[in-house]
C-alpha positions in Angstrom: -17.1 -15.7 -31.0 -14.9 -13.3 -28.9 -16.7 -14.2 -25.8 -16.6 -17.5 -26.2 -12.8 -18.0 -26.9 -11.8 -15.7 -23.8 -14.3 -18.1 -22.1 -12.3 -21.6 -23.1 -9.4 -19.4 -22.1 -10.6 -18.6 -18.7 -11.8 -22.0 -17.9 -8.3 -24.1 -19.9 -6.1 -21.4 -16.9 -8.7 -22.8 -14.0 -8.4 -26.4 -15.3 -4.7 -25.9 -15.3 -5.0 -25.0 -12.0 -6.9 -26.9 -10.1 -4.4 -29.9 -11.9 -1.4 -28.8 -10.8 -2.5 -28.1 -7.3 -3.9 -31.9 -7.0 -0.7 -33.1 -8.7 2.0 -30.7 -6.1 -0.5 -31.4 -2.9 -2.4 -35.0 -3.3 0.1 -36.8 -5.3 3.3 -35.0 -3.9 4.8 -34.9 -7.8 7.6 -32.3 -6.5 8.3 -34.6 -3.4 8.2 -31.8 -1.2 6.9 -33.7 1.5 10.4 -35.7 1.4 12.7 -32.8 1.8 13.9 -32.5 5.1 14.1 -28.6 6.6 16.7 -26.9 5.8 19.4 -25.7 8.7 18.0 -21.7 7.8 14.8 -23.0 7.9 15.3 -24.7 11.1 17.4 -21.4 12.9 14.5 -19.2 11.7 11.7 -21.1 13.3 14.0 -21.3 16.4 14.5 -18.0 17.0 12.3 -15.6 15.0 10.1 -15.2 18.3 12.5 -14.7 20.6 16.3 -15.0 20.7 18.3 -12.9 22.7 17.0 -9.5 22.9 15.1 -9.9 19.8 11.4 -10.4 19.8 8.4 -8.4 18.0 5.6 -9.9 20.6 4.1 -11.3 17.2 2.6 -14.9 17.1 2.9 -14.6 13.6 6.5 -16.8 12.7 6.8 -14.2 9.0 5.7 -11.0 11.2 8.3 -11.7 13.5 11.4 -12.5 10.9 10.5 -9.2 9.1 10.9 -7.1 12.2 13.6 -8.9 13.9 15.8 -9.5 11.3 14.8 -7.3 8.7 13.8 -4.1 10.3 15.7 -1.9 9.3 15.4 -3.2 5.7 11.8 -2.5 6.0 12.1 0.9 7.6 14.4 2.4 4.7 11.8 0.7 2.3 9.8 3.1 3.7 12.0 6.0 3.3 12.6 5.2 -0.6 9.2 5.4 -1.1 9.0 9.2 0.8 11.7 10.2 -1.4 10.0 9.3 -4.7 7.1 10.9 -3.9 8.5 14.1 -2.7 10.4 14.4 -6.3 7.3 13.6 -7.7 6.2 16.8 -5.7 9.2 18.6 -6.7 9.0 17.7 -10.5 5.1 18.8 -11.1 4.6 21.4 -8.2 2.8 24.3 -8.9 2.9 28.0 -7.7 0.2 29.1 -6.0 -1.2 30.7 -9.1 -0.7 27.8 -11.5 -2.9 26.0 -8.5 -5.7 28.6 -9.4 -5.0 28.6 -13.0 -5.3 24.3 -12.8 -9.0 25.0 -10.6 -9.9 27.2 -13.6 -9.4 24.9 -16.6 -11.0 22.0 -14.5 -13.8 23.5 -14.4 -14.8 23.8 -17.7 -13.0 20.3 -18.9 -16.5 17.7 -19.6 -16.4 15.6 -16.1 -17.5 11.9 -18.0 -18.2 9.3 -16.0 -19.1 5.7 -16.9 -22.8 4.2 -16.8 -25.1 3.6 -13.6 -24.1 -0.2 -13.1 -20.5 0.1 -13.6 -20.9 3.0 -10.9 -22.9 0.8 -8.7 -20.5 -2.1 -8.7 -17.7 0.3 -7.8 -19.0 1.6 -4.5 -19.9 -2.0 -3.8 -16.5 -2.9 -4.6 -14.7 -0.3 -3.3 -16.3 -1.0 0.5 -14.7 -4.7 0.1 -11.4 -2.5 -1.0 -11.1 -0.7 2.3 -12.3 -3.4 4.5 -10.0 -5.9 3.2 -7.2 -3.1 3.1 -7.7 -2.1 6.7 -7.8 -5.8 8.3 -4.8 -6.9 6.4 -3.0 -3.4 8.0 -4.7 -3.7 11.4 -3.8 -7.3 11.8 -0.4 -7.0 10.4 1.6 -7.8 14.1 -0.7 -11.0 14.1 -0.7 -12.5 10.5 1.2 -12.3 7.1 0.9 -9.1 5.7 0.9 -5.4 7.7 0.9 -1.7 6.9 2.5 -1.4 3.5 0.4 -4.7 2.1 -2.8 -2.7 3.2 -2.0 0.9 1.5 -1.0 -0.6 -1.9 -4.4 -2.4 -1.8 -6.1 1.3 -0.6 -4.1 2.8 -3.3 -6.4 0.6 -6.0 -9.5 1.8 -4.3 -8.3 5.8 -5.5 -7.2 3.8 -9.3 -11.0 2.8 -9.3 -12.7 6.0 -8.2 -10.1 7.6 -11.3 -11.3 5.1 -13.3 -15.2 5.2 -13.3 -15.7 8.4 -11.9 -12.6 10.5 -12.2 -10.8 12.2 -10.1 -12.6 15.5 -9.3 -15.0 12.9 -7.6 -12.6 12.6 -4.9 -11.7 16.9 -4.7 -15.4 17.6 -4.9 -15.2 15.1 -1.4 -13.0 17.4 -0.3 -10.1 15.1 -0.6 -7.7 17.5 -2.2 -4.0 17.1 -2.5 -3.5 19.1 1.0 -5.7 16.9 2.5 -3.6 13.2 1.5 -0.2 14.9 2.0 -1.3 16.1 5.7 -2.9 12.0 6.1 0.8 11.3 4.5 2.9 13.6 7.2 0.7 11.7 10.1 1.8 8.1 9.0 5.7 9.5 8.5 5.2 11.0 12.3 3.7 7.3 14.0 6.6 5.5 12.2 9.5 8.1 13.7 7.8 8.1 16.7 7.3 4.4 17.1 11.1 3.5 16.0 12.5 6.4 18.3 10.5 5.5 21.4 12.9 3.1 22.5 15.4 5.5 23.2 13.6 7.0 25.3 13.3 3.7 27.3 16.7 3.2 27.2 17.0 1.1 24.5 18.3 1.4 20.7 16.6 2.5 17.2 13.9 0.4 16.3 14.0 -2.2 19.3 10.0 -2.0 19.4 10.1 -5.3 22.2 10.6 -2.2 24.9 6.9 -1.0 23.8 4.4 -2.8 25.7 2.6 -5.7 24.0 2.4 -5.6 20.5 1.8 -2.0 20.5 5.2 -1.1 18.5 4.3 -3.5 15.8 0.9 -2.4 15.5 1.8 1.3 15.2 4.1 0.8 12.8 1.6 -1.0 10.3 -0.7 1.9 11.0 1.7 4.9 10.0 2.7 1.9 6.8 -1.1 2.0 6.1 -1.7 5.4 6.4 1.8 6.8 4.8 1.5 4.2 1.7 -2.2 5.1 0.8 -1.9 8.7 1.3 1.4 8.6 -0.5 -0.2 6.8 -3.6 -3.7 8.6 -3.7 -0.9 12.4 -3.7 0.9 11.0 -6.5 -2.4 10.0 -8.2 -3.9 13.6 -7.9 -1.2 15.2 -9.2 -0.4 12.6 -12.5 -4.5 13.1 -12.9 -4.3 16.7 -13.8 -5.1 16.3 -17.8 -2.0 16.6 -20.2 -3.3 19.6 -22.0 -3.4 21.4 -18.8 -0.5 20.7 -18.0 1.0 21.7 -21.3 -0.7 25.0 -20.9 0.8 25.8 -17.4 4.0 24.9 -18.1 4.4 26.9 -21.9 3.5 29.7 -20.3 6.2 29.3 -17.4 9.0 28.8 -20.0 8.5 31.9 -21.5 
């Protein structure tokens, strides 16, 4: 009975769907069509490529608005996101010991993982994951999307891996907290690097046009890529450590 009511419900949402889109696209019910472009519309299209001294070398008319008129928007987005990690970092670090101590109870916690097909599915699906993750990064300067777009779909490859596996999978890889934090510091590093180039060239913070081709806007969508996946998968280590564990450590550092 279950199955077959979340079944009605699945297809009742895709009959929905598919309505609605025949109704706004065939039959124009909104009247979209009607509506003339807007003036911001209009100075947008006009000039996102290249007005002035502004221009990202991106063919891509949303790439190009993002970076030339929202830049540095983006950038401190980037920086928000550094500082909540590090005080996640600072709020549940460990001493060197308590790091040993953490190995120790690990190792005798039950590592449960779920059954062969499930496991199967995810390695099939986690391959479409990082694939689909690194074009939408890689060809962030050329369509919608870019660096940050591409590490929060990484990130749900790690949430799978947790998932079906857990995570002493990934540390028995060898991909231990040092390891995400030093792929974390490496993004940080292309990102400063890319935005301060242009000084060097004689121009100002962030004006990425002086970088030839679309070499500024690709390395920045790298370092995104790299800094946001890292960034999430450090996080995700450290909230994975099991609550009793945790409880442990930290009783014993109060006294």
């Amino acid at each position: 009975m279950t199955v077959k009511r979340d079944t009605a419900v699945a297809l009742s949402f895709l009959l929905a769907f598919l309505v609605l889109s025949y109704a706004v696209v065939e039959k124009d019910v909104m009247g979209l069509s009607k509506n003339p472009l807007r003036p911001l519309g209009e100075f947008y299209l006009g000039h996102a490529f290249a007005s002035g001294e502004l221009t990202s070398h991106s063919p891509e008319v949303v790439t190009a608005i993002v970076w030339n008129y929202r830049g540095f928007d983006t950038l401190f987005e980037t920086f928000v996101f550094f500082l909540a990690i590090m005080g996640t970092l600072s709020v549940l670090r460990l001493r060197e010991g308590q790091e040993r101590m953490v190995r120790d109870m690990e190792r005798v916690e039950p590592h449960r993982h779920m059954d062969l097909i499930v496991r199967v599915i995810t390695r099939l699906v986690l391959l479409m994951i990082i694939g689909i993750s690194a074009s939408i990064a890689l060809h962030g300067h050329l369509t919608p999307g870019g660096g940050f777009q591409g590490g929060s779909a990484m990130a749900v490859a790690s949430l799978l891996l947790f998932a079906v596996f857990s995570k002493f999978t990934l540390e028995r890889r060898g991909l231990t907290l040092r390891h995400t934090l030093g792929a974390y510091a490496v993004g940080i590093a292309i990102i400063l690097l890319t935005v301060y180039a242009p000084l060097a060239l004689g121009g100002r913070f962030l004006q990425i046009n002086l970088l030839p081709g679309e070499l500024g806007l690709f390395d920045l969508d790298v370092g995104e890529y790299l800094a946001v996946s890292f960034g999430f998968l450090s996080v995700f280590l450290i909230l994975g450590v099991s609550e009793w564990i945790f409880r442990r450590i930290l009783r014993g550092e109060v006294r």
